[in-house]
C-alpha positions as CSV (number, residue, x, y, z in Angstrom):
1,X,82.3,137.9,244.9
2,X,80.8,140.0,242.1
3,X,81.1,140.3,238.3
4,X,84.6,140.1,237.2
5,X,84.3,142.7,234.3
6,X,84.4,146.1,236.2
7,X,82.2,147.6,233.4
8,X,78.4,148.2,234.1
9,X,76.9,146.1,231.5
10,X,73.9,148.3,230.8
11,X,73.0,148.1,226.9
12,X,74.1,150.1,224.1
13,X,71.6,153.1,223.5
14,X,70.8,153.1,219.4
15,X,72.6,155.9,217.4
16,X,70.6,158.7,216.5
17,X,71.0,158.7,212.7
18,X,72.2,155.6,210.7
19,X,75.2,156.3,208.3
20,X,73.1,156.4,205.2
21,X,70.3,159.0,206.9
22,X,73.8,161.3,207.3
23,X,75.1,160.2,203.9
24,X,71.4,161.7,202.7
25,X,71.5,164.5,205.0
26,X,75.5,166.0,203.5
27,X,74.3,165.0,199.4
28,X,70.7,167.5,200.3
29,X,72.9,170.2,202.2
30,X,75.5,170.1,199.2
31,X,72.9,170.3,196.7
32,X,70.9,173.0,198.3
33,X,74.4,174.6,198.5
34,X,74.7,174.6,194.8
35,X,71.3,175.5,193.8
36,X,71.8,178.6,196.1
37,X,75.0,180.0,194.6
38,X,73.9,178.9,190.9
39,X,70.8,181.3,192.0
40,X,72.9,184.3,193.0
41,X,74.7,183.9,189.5
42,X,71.6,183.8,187.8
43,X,70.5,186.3,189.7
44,X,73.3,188.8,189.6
45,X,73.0,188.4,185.4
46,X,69.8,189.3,185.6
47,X,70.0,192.4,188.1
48,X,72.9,193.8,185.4
Protein backbone atom coordinates (compact mmCIF):
# COMPACT_ATOMS: atom_id res chain seq x y z
CA UNK A 1 0.00 0.00 0.00
CA UNK A 2 2.77 2.51 0.31
CA UNK A 3 4.19 4.92 3.00
CA UNK A 4 1.51 6.48 4.98
CA UNK A 5 3.39 9.95 5.34
CA UNK A 6 2.77 11.69 1.91
CA UNK A 7 6.11 13.52 2.39
CA UNK A 8 9.25 12.26 0.39
CA UNK A 9 11.57 11.45 3.13
CA UNK A 10 14.75 12.49 1.43
CA UNK A 11 17.34 14.05 4.15
CA UNK A 12 17.72 17.44 5.26
CA UNK A 13 20.54 19.19 3.13
CA UNK A 14 23.11 21.01 5.88
CA UNK A 15 22.61 24.93 6.16
CA UNK A 16 25.09 26.93 4.49
CA UNK A 17 26.48 29.01 7.39
CA UNK A 18 25.96 28.00 11.11
CA UNK A 19 24.44 30.83 13.30
CA UNK A 20 27.73 31.76 14.91
CA UNK A 21 29.72 31.98 11.30
CA UNK A 22 26.62 34.78 10.57
CA UNK A 23 26.87 36.20 14.15
CA UNK A 24 30.84 36.62 12.98
CA UNK A 25 30.03 37.74 9.63
CA UNK A 26 27.33 41.01 11.00
CA UNK A 27 30.10 41.90 14.20
CA UNK A 28 33.13 42.15 10.96
CA UNK A 29 30.60 44.03 8.56
CA UNK A 30 29.61 46.44 11.56
CA UNK A 31 33.07 47.00 12.48
CA UNK A 32 34.39 47.59 9.09
CA UNK A 33 31.39 49.92 9.01
CA UNK A 34 32.77 51.92 11.80
CA UNK A 35 36.31 51.97 11.01
CA UNK A 36 35.14 53.42 7.59
CA UNK A 37 33.09 56.41 8.68
CA UNK A 38 35.59 57.04 11.76
CA UNK A 39 38.18 57.27 8.56
CA UNK A 40 36.14 59.85 6.66
CA UNK A 41 36.01 61.97 9.92
CA UNK A 42 39.56 61.69 10.30
CA UNK A 43 39.93 62.27 7.11
CA UNK A 44 37.80 65.28 6.47
CA UNK A 45 39.86 66.98 9.68
CA UNK A 46 42.71 66.57 8.04
CA UNK A 47 41.72 67.75 4.33
CA UNK A 48 40.49 71.21 6.27
Amino acid sequence: MGDKSARKSSSKTPASKTLKEKRLDKADKKARVLRAENADVLGGAKKR
